[in-house]
C-alpha atoms as an extended CHARMM CRD file, in Angstrom:
* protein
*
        83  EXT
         1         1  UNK       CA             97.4460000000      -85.8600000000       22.7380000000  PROA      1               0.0000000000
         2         2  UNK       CA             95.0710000000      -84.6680000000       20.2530000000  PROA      2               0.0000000000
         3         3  UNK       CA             92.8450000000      -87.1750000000       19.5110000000  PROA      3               0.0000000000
         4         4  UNK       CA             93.0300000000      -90.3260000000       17.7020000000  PROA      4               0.0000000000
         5         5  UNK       CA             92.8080000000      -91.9690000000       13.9520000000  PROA      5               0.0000000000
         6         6  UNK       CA             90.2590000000      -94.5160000000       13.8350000000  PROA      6               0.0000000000
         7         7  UNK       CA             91.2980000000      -97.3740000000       10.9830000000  PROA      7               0.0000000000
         8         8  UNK       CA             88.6980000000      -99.6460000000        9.6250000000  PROA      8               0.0000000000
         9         9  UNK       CA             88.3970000000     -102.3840000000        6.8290000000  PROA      9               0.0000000000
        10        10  UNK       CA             86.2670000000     -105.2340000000        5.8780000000  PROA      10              0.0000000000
        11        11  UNK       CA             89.8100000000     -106.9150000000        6.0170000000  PROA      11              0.0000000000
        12        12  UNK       CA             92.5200000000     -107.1630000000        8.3780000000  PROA      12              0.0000000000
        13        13  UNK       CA             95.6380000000     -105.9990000000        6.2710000000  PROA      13              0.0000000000
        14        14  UNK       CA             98.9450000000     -105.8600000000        7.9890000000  PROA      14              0.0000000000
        15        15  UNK       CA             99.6260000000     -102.1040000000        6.2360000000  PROA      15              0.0000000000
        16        16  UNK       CA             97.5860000000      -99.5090000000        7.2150000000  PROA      16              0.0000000000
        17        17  UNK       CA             97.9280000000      -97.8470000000        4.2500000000  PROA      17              0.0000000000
        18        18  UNK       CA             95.4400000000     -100.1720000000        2.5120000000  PROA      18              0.0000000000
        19        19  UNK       CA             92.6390000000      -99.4210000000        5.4630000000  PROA      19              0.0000000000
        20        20  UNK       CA             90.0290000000      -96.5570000000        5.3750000000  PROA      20              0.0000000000
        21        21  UNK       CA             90.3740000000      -93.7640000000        7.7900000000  PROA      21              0.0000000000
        22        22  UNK       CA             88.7570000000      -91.1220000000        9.9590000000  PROA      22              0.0000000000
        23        23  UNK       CA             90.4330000000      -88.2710000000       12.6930000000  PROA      23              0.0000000000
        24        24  UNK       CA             88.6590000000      -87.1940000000       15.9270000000  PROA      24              0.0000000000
        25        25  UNK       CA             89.5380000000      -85.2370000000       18.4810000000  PROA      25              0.0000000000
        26        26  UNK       CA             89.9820000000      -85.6980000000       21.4660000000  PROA      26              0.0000000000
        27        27  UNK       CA             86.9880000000      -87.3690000000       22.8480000000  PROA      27              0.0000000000
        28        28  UNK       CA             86.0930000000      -90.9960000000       23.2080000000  PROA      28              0.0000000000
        29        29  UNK       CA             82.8480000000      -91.3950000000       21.1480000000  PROA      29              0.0000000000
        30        30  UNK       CA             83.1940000000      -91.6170000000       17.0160000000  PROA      30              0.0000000000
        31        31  UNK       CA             80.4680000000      -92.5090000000       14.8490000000  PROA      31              0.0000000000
        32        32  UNK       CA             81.3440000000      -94.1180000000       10.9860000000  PROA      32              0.0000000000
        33        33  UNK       CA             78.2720000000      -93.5880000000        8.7230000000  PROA      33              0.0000000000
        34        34  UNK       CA             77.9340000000      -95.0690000000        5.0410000000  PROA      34              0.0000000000
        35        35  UNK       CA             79.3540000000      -98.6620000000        5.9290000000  PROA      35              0.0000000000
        36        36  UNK       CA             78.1350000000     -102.0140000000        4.2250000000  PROA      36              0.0000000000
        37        37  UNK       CA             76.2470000000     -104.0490000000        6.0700000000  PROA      37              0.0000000000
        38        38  UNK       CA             79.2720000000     -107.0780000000        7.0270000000  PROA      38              0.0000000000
        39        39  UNK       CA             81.5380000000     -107.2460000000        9.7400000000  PROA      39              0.0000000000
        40        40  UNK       CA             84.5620000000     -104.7640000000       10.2790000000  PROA      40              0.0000000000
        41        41  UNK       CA             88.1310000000     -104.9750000000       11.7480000000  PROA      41              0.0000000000
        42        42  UNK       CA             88.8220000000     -101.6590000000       13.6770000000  PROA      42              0.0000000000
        43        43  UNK       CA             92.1720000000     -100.2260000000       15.0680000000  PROA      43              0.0000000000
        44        44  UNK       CA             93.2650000000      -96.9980000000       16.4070000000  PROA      44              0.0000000000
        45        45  UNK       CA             95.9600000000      -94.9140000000       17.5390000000  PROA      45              0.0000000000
        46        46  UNK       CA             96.6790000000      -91.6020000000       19.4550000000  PROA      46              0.0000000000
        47        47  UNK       CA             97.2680000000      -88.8680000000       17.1210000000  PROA      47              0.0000000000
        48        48  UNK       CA            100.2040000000      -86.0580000000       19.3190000000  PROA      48              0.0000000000
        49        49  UNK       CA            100.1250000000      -82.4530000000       18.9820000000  PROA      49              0.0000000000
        50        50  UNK       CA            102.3030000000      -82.7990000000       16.2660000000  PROA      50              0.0000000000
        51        51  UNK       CA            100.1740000000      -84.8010000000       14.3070000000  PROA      51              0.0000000000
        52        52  UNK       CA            102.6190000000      -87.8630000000       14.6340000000  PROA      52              0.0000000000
        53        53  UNK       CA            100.5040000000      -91.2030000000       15.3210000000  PROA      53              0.0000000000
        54        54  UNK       CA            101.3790000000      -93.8840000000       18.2780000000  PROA      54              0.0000000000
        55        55  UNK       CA            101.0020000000      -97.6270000000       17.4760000000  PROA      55              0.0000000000
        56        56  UNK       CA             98.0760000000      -98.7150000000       16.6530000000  PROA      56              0.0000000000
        57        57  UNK       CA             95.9170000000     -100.7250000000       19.1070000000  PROA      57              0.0000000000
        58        58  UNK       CA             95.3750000000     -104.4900000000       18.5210000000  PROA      58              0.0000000000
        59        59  UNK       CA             92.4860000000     -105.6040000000       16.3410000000  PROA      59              0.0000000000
        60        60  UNK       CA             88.6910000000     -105.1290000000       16.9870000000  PROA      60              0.0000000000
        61        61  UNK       CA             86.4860000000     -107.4000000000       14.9900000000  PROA      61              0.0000000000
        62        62  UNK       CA             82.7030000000     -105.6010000000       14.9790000000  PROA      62              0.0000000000
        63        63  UNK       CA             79.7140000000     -105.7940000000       13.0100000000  PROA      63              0.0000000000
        64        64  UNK       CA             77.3830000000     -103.3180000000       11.3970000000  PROA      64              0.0000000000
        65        65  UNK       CA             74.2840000000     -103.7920000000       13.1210000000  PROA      65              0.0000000000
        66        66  UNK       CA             71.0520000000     -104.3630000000       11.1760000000  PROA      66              0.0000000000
        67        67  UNK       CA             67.8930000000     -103.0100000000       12.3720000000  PROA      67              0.0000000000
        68        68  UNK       CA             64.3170000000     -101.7330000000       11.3960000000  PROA      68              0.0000000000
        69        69  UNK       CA             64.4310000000      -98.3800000000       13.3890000000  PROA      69              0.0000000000
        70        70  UNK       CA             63.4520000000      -95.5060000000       11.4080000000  PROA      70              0.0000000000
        71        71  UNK       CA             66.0090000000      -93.2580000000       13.3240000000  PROA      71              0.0000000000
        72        72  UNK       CA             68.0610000000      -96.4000000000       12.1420000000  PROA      72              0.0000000000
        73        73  UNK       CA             71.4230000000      -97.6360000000       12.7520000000  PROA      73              0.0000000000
        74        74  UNK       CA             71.5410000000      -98.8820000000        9.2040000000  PROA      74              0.0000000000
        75        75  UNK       CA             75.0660000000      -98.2970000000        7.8410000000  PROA      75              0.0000000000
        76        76  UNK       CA             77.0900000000      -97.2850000000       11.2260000000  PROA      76              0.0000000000
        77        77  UNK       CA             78.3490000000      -98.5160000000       14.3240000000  PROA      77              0.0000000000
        78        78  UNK       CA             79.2770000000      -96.7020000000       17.9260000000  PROA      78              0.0000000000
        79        79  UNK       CA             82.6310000000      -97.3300000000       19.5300000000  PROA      79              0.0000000000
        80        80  UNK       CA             81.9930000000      -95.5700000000       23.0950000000  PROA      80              0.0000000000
        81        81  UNK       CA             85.3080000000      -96.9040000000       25.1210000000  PROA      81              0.0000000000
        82        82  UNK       CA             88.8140000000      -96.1090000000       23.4650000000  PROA      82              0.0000000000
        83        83  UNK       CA             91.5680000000      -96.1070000000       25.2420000000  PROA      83              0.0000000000
């Protein structure tokens, strides 16, 4: 394994196509900056050597937290568990 494809969208389409998209390697902690404040449906799937993805986990439903840190987590959330 390589590392995974994170998939997220305000909406929970059936085709992935239509969701937004970020690779990481092969570690379990991602961060997604420059999100709306609303809630989010997340999925992801383990990306092989050859780039080829597996299916994609069942859906997360998460929200952007809103806070009044200045070191802030205005705009992005933490997933620390994937498996």
């Amino acid at each position: 394994m390589s590392g995974y494809r994170i998939f997220y969208s305000p909406f929970d389409f059936e085709n992935l196509d239509s969701w937004q998209s970020i690779d990481i390697g092969p570690y379990r902690v991602a961060e997604i900056t420059g999100l709306e404040k609303q809630s989010y449906a997340i999925r992801v799937a383990a990306k092989s050597l050859d780039g080829k993805l597996g299916n994609a986990s069942a859906v997360v439903l998460t929200s952007v937290p809103t806070c009044k840190l200045k070191s802030g987590c205005h705009g992005k959330f933490k997933k620390t568990e994937m498996c």
